[in-house]
SERODO-652008 format. One line per field, with one value per residue: residue number from 1; residue in one letter; x, y, z of N, C-alpha, C, CB in turn. Coordinates in steps of 0.02 Angstrom, whole numbers. Glycine has a CB too. Layout:
// residues N
nr = (NUM ...)
rest = (A ...)
nx = (X ...)
ny = (Y ...)
nz = (Z ...)
cax = (X ...)
cay = (Y ...)
caz = (Z ...)
cx = (X ...)
cy = (Y ...)
cz = (Z ...)
cbx = (X ...)
cby = (Y ...)
cbz = (Z ...)
***
This chain:
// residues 54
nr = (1 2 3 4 5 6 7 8 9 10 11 12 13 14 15 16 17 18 19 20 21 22 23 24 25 26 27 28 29 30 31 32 33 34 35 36 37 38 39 40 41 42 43 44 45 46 47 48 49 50 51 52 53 54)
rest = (X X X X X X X X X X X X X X X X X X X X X X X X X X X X X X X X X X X X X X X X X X X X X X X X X X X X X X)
nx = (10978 10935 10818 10806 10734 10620 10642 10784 10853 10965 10954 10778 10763 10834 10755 10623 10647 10660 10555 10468 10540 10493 10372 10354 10385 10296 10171 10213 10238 10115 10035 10105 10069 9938 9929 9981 9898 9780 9843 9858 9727 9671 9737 9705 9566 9573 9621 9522 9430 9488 9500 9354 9324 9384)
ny = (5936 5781 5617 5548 5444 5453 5393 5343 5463 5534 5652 5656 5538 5558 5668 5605 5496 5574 5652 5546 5511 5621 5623 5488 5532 5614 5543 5464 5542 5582 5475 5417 5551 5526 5412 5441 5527 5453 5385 5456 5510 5389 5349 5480 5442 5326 5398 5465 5383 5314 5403 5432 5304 5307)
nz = (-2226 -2167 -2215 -2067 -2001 -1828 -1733 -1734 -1724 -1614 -1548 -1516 -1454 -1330 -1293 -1262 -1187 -1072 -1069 -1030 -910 -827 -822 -784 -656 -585 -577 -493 -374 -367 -338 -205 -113 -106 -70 86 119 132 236 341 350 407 529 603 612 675 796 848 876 983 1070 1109 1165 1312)
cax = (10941 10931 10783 10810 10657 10630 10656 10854 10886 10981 10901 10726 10765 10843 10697 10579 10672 10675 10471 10449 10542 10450 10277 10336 10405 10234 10133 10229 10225 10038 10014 10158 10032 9863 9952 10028 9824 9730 9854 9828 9640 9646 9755 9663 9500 9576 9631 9475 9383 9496 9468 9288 9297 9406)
cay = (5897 5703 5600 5493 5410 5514 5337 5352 5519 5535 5709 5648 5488 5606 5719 5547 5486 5647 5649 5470 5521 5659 5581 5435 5550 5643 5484 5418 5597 5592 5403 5426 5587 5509 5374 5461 5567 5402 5329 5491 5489 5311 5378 5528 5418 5301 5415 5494 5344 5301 5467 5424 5254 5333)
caz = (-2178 -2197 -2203 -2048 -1956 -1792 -1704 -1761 -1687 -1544 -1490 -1505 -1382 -1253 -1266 -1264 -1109 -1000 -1054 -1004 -814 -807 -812 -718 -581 -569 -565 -430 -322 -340 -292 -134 -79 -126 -8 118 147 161 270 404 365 450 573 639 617 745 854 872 898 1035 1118 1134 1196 1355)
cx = (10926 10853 10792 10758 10676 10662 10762 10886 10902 10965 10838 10739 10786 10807 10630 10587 10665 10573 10455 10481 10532 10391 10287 10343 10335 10169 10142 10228 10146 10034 10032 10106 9970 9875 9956 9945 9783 9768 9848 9763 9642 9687 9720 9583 9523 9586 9549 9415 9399 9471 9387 9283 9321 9363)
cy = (5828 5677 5533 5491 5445 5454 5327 5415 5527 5588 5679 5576 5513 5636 5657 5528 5533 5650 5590 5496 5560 5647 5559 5458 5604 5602 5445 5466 5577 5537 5420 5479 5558 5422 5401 5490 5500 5384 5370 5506 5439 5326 5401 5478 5368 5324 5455 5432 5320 5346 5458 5358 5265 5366)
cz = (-2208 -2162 -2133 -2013 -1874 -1724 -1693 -1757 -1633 -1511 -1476 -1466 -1305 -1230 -1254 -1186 -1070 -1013 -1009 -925 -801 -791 -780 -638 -542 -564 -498 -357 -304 -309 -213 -110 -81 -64 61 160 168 236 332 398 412 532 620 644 697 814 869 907 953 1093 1167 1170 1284 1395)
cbx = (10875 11011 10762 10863 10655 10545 10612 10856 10864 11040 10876 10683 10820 10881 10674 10603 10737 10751 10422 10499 10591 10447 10231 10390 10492 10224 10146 10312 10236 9977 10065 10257 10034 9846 10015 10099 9772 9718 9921 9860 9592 9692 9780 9659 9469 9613 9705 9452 9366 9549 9454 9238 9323 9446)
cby = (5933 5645 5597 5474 5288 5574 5278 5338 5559 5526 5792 5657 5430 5651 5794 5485 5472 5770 5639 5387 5518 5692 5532 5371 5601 5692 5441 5380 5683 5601 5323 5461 5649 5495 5353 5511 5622 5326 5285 5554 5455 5214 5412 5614 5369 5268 5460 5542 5301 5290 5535 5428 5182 5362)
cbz = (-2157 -2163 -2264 -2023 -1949 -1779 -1761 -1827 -1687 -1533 -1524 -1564 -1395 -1245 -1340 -1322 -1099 -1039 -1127 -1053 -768 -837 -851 -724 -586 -613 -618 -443 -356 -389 -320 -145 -97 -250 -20 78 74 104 255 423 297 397 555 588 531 743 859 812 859 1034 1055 1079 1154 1336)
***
């Protein structure tokens, strides 16, 4: 086994990279849903408020 810096391994950048688009792809699910709930909160809030002005 050779001393090389973990920086200079080509397994540990593949396993670096596949972490890194893992996170980013579970950061960007939650946002896109944490989106996706406000934007039918505002929705359903409008429609209800129309309801009543009818």
């Amino acid at each position: 086994m050779t001393n090389t810096p973990w920086y200079k391994n080509p397994e540990m950048l593949v396993a670096l990279s596949a972490l890194f688009i893992g996170l980013l792809t579970a950061v960007i699910s939650i946002y896109s849903r944490l989106c996706s709930r406000i934007r039918m909160a505002k929705t359903r809030d409008l429609s209800q408020f129309q309801r009543h002005r009818i």
